[in-house]
C-alpha positions, 0 to 999 in steps of 0.5 A: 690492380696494376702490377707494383701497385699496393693493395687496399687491403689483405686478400686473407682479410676480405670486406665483411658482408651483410646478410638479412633474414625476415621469417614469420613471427608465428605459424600455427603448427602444419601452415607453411612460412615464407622465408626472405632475405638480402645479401650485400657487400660494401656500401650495400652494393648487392652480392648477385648469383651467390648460394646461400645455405638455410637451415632450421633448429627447433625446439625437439630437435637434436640436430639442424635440418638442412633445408637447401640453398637459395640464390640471391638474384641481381639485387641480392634479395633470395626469397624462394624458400618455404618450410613447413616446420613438423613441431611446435615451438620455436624454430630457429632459422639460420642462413649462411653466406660462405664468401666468395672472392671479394666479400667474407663469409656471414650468417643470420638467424630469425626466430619463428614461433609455432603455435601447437594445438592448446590444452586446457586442464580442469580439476575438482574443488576440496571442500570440507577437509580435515587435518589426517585426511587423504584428499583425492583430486581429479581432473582432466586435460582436454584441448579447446574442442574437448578432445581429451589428452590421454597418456600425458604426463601430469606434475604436481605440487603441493604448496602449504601456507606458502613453505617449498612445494612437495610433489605428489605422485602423478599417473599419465592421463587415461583414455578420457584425459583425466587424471587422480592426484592424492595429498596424503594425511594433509596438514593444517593451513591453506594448500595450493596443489598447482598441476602442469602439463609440459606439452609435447611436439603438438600439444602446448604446455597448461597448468591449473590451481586447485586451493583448498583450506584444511581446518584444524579446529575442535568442530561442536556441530548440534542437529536440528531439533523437531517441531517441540511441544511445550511442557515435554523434556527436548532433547538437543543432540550433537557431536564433538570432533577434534581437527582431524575429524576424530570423535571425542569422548569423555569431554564435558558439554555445558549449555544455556536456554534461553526463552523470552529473555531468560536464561537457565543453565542446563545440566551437563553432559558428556560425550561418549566413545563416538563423540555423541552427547544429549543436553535435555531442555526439561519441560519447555516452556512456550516461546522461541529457545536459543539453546547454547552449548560449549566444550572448554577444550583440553590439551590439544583440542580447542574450545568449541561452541555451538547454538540452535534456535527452536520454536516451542508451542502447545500441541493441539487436538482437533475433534469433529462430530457429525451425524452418523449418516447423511439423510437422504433428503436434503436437510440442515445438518450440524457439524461440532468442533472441538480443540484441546492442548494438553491443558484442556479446551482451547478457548477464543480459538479461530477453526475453519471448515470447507468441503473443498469446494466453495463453502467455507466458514470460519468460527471461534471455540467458545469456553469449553473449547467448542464450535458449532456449525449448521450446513444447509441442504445437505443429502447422502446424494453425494460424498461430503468432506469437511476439512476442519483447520487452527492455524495456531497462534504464538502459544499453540501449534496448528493443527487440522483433521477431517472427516468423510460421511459417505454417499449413498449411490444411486442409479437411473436406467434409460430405455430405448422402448417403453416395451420391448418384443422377443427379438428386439435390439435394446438400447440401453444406458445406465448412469450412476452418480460421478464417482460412484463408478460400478463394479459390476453390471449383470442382464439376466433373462429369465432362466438363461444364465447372466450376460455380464456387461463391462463398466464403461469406467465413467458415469454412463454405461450404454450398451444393446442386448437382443431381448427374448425374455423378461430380464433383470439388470442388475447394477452393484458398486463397492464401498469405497472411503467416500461411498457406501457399497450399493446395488439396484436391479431394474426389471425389462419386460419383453412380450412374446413375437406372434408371426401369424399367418392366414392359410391359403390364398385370398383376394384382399381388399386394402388390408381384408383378407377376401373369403368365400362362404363356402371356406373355413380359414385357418390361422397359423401362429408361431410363438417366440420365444419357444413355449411348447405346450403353453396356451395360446388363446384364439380370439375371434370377434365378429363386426356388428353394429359398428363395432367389433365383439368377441365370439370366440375366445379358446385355447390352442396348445403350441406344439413342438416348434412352439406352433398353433392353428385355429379354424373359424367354422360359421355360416355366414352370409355373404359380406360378414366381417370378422378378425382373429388373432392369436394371444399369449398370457403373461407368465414369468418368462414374457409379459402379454402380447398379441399377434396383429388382427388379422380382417376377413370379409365373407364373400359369395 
């Protein structure tokens, strides 16, 4: 300005100056926000190379933080501040201009809101609350994930039929996140218990609403009543409470019956100390009863009813009769049914009887209350059940019963070997009936203790055993509720092991031993098992005509090691032909048996 010239304005009254500031609307809680502004002068001409000074203030915080200076650059714009804000809420960002020679001081603010972690709050639903009750609430705050909040502070406040709140004492949350409110002895009316969490740096604030309706009425409640037999005295059982679930005794319970369209007052009765009463429906009569009950109400307690609703029917009996025992021969058998009430018979009644596979017949009682059928080919081979069923009608309760004739077992024994010879391996198999399993099966050889052989624990039982004498087999099963106890032995036979022997040393012809006239043969036997001192007969016959004939039959005692010897003493003449074996009688250790014949051809 030149010297003497007037001012436009007062230096202490410099032109105001104008300061924007743009700041993220949202963050989430640890993301990091840009900030922006412009700073200018009179007719937005830019403030270039001046500081302006940030700071923030959130919600938590006693004091501002200082977040530094940023300069603006020629076209007045600063935009190299960024701030990671370490609460939630809102931060408020406000930046300084502090004037300079020809503009004045200013400032801005910009409001950015920081989105912590949310929480959620859930907590159970009284049901069924009286008047006096204390009633627990539980509940618990989580985030999103389920994480659960632990030592969090947790309000609440219980509002009755909309009158001001009380607040009920609360206890911070435990490790899990849950947490126990208790309403202590609740009044009448509907309560609306609010819950809250205010959050915390991280956390976001929640709240819940838990409503739940406190009766105050006089509560009749009656049990249900058991299947009812017409002509027998029903007895109704209930309870009579007040509002608060206390019992009430000495009041009086009228009631009403009524069945088929009529009505009969009942006798009344009252309760006792525990509020419990009885109303008898005497000698009901068939049909459906609807059974009324009330309580007048007395003073504070109000009127209360109640009403069940039962069936009554004729208890039924089912008899059935049958044979004693099933025959063994597949034969028609009869069956008699017989259906009573406590009237007498039952007459024009449908029964039904199955065996529980696919026979099934159905007939009607005759006057006397009976029925009668005849089931063909039946035989003790296998268990018979007979289900008999009424299925009642509008007057009678239904009714069943059944009965078992029990079968006889029967058992097959299966061979390897028509015969078996000491030392063979026997294969043998035992079947019984399906469901007759055994319980226990025995080989005995004669005079050696019994082997006892495992059931298989289905119809067949298979097993070897190396035989040496005649043995028994022995197979017994025990009575069960569908088969009698049974046993059956079965007799093996086994003949004795002849190992013979011809001594010396011979030509042979195909399977003739070749021997000189001038030599007596001999033959050595071995008898298994071991008899020492039995009989063993030699048998020798002699070749003629054609055929073989005996000319020799004697005995030969078998010695310590159950061994004999015969020596054929002839002349013969060149070319005669004889055999010999060695024989075992039977006795009760062994069936017969024979050594192989053995062929001798005299030769010069």
């Amino acid at each position: 300005m030149a010297s003497g010239a007037t001012p436009i304005w007062n230096a202490e009254e410099s032109p105001a100056s104008n300061l924007t500031l743009a700041c993220p609307e949202t963050l989430e809680l640890g993301g990091t926000g840009s900030l922006s502004g412009t700073l200018t002068g009179d007719a937005s001409e830019p403030i270039a190379r001046h500081d302006v000074q940030i700071t923030r203030t959130d919600d938590f915080g006693e004091q501002p933080v200082d977040l530094g200076a940023d300069r603006t650059r020629n076209d007045g714009v600063f935009d190299k501040l960024t701030d990671t804000p370490v609460n939630r809420g809102n931060q408020i960002y406000a930046v300084r201009f502090g004037g300079n020679d020809t503009y004045a001081a200013t400032s801005a603010e910009c409001l950015t809101d920081v989105h912590g972690t949310d929480t959620e709050m859930s907590a159970d639903q009284p049901s069924g609350v009286t008047i006096g009750e204390d009633v627990e609430v539980t509940g618990q705050l989580t985030t999103p994930a389920g994480e659960p909040v632990s030592g969090a502070e947790i309000e609440a406040k219980d509002t009755v039929d909309g009158q001001p709140p009380s607040s009920l004492t609360t206890t911070p949350t435990d490790s899990e996140g849950g947490f126990t409110v208790t309403a202590e002895s609740v009044a009448a009316g509907q309560h609306t218990i609010s819950f809250s969490y205010g959050g915390d740096q991280v956390l976001e604030p929640t709240t819940k609403l838990v409503k739940f309706d406190v009766v105050s009425g006089t509560g009749l409640t009656l049990e249900p009543v058991e299947q009812t037999f017409a002509g027998e005295d029903i007895a109704v059982n209930g309870s009579l409470t007040n509002g608060a679930g206390e019992p009430l005794s000495g009041a009086t319970i009228t009631g009403t019956d009524t069945v088929g369209g009529t009505t009969t007052d009942l006798t009344e009765t009252t309760t006792d100390s525990a509020g419990a009463f009885t109303v008898t429906v005497p000698n009901a009569a068939p049909g459906q009863h609807a059974v009324d009950l009330s309580y007048a109400g007395q003073g504070s307690n109000k009127p209360a009813t109640g009403q069940t609703e039962f069936e009554v029917k004729y208890e039924t009996t089912l008899t059935l009769t049958g044979p004693d025992d099933l025959p063994t021969e597949p034969e028609d058998v009869t069956f008699t049914i017989k259906l009573t009430d406590p009237n007498g018979p039952v007459a024009g009644a449908r029964v039904v009887l199955n065996d529980g596979g696919t026979w099934e017949q159905g007939t009607r009682t005759d006057a006397n209350g009976q029925a009668a059928y005849t089931k063909p080919g039946v035989s003790d081979e296998v268990p018979l059940r007979i289900d008999v069923t009424y299925a009642g009608d509008n007057a009678h309760w239904e009714s069943s019963i059944h009965k078992i004739w029990k079968a006889t077992p029967r058992y097959a024994l299966t061979k390897d070997k028509v015969r078996y010879t000491a030392g063979d391996l026997a294969s043998l198999t035992l079947t019984t009936p399906n469901g007759s399993l055994p319980t226990s099966i025995e080989l005995k050889p004669y005079r050696r203790p019994a082997v006892a052989i495992t059931p298989s624990g289905n119809a067949e039982t298979a097993f070897s055993q190396t035989m040496f004498r005649n043995s028994t087999l022995t197979v017994s099963t025990e009575a069960t509720d569908r088969w009698r106890a049974g046993s059956r032995t079965f007799t093996i036979k086994v003949g004795p092991q002849i190992n013979q022997t011809l001594v010396g040393s011979y030509g042979m012809s195909g399977e003739t031993y070749l021997v000189r006239t001038t030599r007596d043969p001999r033959l050595d036997a071995k008898v298994l098992p071991a008899r020492p001192g039995r009989c063993a007969k030699a048998v020798v016959q002699k070749y003629v005509d054609g055929s073989y004939t005996t000319v020799k039959s004697t005995c030969r005692l078998l010695d310590v090691d159950s061994m004999a010897s015969f020596k054929l003493i002839v002349d013969p003449r060149a070319g005669a032909k004889f055999r010999m074996r060695f024989e075992s009688p039977a006795d009760d250790m062994n069936i017969a048996g024979h050594g192989e014949w053995t062929n001798i051809r005299f030769t010069n």
